[in-house]
C-alpha positions in Angstrom: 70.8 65.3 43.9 67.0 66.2 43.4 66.5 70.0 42.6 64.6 71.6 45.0 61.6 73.6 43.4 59.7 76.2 45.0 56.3 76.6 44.6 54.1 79.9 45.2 52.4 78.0 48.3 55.5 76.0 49.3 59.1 77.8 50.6 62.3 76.1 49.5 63.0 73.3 51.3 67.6 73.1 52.8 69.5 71.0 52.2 72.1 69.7 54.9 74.9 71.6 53.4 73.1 74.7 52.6 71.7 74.6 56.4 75.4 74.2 57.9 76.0 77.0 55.4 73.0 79.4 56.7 73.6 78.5 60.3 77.3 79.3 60.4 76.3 82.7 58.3 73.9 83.6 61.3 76.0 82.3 64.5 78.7 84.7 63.2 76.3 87.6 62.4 75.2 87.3 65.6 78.8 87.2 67.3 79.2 90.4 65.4 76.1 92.7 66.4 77.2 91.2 70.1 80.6 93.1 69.9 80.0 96.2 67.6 76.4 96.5 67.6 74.7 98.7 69.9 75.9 102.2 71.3 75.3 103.7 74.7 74.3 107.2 74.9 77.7 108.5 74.5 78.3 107.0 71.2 80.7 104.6 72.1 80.5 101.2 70.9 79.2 98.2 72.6 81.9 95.1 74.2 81.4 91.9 75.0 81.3 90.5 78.7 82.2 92.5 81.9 86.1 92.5 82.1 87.6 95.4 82.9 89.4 97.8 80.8 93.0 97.0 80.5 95.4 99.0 82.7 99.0 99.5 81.2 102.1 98.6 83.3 104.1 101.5 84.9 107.2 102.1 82.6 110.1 101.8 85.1 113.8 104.2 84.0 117.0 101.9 84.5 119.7 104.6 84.9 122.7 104.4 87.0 121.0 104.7 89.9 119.1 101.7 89.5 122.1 99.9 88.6 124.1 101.0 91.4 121.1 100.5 94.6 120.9 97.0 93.1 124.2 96.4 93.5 124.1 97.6 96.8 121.2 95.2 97.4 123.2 92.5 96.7 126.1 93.4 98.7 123.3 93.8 101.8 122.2 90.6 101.1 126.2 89.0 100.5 126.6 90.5 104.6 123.3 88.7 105.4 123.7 85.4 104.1 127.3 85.1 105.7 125.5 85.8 108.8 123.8 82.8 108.5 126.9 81.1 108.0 128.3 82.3 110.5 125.9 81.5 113.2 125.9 78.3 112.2 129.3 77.6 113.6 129.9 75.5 110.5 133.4 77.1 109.8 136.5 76.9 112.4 140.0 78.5 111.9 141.2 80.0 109.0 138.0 79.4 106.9 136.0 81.3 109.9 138.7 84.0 109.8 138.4 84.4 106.5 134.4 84.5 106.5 134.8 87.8 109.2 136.8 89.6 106.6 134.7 89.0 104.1 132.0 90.2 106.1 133.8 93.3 106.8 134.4 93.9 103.0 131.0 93.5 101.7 130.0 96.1 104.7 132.0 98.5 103.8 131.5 97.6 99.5 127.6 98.1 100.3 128.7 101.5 101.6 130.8 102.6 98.7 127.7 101.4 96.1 125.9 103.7 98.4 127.9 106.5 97.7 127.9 105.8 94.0 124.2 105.7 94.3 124.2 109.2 95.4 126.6 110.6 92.9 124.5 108.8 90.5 121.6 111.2 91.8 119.6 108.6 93.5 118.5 107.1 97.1 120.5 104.7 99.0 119.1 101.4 98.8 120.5 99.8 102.2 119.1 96.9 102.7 118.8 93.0 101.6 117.2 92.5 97.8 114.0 90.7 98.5 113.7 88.6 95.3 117.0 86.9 96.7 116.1 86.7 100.0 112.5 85.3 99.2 113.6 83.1 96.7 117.0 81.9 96.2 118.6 82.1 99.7 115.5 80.0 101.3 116.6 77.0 99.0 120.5 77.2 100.0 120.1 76.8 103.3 117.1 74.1 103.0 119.5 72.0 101.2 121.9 72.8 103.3 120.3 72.2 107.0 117.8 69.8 105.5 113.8 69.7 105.5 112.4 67.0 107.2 108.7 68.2 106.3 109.8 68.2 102.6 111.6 64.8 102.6 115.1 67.2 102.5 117.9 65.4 104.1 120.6 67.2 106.2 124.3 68.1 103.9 126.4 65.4 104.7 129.3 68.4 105.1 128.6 71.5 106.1 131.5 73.1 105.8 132.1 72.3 102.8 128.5 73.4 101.5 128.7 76.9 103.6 132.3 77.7 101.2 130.8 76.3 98.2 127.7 79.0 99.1 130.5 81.7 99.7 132.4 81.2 96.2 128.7 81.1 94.4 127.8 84.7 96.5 131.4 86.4 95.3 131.2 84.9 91.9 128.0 86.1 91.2 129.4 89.7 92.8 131.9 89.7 90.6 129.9 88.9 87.4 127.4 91.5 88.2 130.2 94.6 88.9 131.2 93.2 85.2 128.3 93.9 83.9 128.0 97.1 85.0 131.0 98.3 83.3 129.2 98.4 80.1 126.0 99.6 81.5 126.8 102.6 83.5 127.3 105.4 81.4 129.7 107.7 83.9 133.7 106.6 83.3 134.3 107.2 87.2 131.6 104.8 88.0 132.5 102.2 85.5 136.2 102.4 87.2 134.3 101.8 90.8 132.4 99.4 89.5 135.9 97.1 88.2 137.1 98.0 91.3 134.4 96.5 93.4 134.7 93.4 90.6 138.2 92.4 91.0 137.9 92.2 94.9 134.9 90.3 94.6 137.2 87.9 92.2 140.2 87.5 95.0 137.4 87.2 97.7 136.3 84.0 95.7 139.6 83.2 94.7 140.7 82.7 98.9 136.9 81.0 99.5 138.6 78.2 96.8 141.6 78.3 98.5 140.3 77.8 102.1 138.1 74.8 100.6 140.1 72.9 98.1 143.8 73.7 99.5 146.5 75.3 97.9 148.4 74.5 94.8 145.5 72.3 93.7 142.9 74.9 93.6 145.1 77.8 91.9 144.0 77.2 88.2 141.5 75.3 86.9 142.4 72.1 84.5 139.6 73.6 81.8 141.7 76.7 81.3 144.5 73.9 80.3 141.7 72.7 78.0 141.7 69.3 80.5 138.4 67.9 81.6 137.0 68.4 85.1 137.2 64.9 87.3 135.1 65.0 90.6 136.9 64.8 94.1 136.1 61.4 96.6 132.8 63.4 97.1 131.7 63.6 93.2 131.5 67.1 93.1 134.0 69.5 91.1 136.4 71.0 93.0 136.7 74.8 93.4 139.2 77.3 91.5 140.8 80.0 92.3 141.0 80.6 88.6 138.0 79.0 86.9 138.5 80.0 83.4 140.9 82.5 81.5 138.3 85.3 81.4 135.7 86.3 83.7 132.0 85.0 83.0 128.7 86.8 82.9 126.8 83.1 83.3 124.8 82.2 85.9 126.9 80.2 88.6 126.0 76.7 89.2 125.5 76.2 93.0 125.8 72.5 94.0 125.2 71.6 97.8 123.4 68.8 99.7 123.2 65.4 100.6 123.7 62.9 97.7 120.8 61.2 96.5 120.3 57.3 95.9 121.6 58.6 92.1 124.4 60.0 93.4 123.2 63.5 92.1 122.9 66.7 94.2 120.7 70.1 94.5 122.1 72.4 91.7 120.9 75.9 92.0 121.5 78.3 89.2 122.8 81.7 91.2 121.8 84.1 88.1 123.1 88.5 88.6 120.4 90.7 88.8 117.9 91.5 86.0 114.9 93.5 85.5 112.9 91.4 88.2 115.3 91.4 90.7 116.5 95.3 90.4 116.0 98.2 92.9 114.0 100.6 91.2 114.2 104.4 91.9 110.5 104.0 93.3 111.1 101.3 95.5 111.9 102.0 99.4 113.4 99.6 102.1 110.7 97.3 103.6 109.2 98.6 106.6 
């Protein structure tokens, strides 16, 4: 390459590299007098744009009384969804019967996590949990009733579906009072807590009862260490005993009309976590 020469008359002439060079030197000078340079009258530095200034998120306490009014959410929400089921008329004789009891024991469960709640030093949460309600009960019973606006066919057994919802809703009860027995710091509500467990476990041990018939649905082939077949319908029957201990997974909800594929609407049914729990702060709905 030619040297450049400067002359007294003439300024040196850039070259294309040494332009690139000086122009990135500048744009980033210039990006930097935008953001530090320049104080207001108080001395405080100068920011680019208009946003606003950042406001931290509340810091919510998860004691035992946030534990406990969450659980009595759920056991709100338990009574509310087998009102629904109910109303539908879906389930005659025994499997009806047995859908009153239930009723009657998550009632009277919601009180007793009431009372825990209190002991615990809080506020009485009774009422439904509205992250369930909003977004995970809406999609049972779409799939279950069908959507014609949203191309959702009607179950092709109800009854079947509204059990399958039942053994999903005490499963997920039982999981959550499981849970609890490492999280709750007081021994006496620990012991509650198993207590309120192991009769949401029986509750969904009759719901697989009353839907798959007794001996079959007593104990699960996978706690053999068999595989799982399908029934005539291709879903996996229910089981009084699933699997030799009790899970802390979310339970796999599967209802609907088949599709062309032969598949059907699975719905994870997850216990509740920091999104879905009943702070001390939070109140009924009005």
């Amino acid at each position: 390459m030619t040297p450049i020469e400067e002359t007294a008359d003439q300024p040196a002439r850039l070259g294309r590299r040494q332009l690139l060079v000086t122009g990135g030197a500048t744009l980033s000078l210039g990006a930097l007098l935008a953001a530090c340079g320049g104080e207001s009258a108080t001395g405080a530095p100068g920011r680019v744009g208009y946003a606003p200034a950042v406001t931290a998120l509340p810091t919510e306490t998860v004691d035992d009384a946030v534990h406990l009014r969450t659980a009595q959410s759920i056991e709100k929400t338990i009574v509310d969804v087998y009102g629904t089921i109910s109303d539908s008329g879906a389930l005659e004789g025994a499997s009806a019967d047995l859908l009153t009891r239930l009723i009657d024991n998550h009632t009277a469960a919601a009180a007793k996590a009431g009372d825990l709640v209190t002991q615990a030093g809080g506020e009485p949460y009774d009422c439904v949990n509205t992250w369930y309600m909003e977004r995970i009960v809406p999609q049972i019973f779409e799939n279950i009733e069908g959507n014609p606006d949203e191309g959702i066919p009607p179950t092709d057994d109800p009854a079947r579906d509204m059990l399958a919802v039942m053994d999903a809703m005490e499963s997920m009860a039982a999981s959550m009072y499981q849970g609890l027995v490492e999280k709750l710091t007081v021994p006496a509500r620990r012991a509650e807590a198993m207590l309120l467990g192991t009769q949401a476990a029986r509750q969904s041990a009759a719901v697989a009862i009353a839907s798959t018939g007794a001996p079959e649905a007593y104990v699960s082939p996978a706690v053999r260490g068999e595989e799982l077949e399908a029934d005539e319908s291709g879903l996996i029957p229910l089981y009084a005993v699933p699997a030799q201990f009790g899970t802390l997974n979310p339970y796999s909800l599967v209802i609907g009309a088949a599709s062309s594929a032969g598949t059907r609407f699975t719905l994870p049914i997850e216990t509740p976590a920091d999104n879905s729990y009943i702070y001390n702060a939070l109140a009924c709905p009005a």
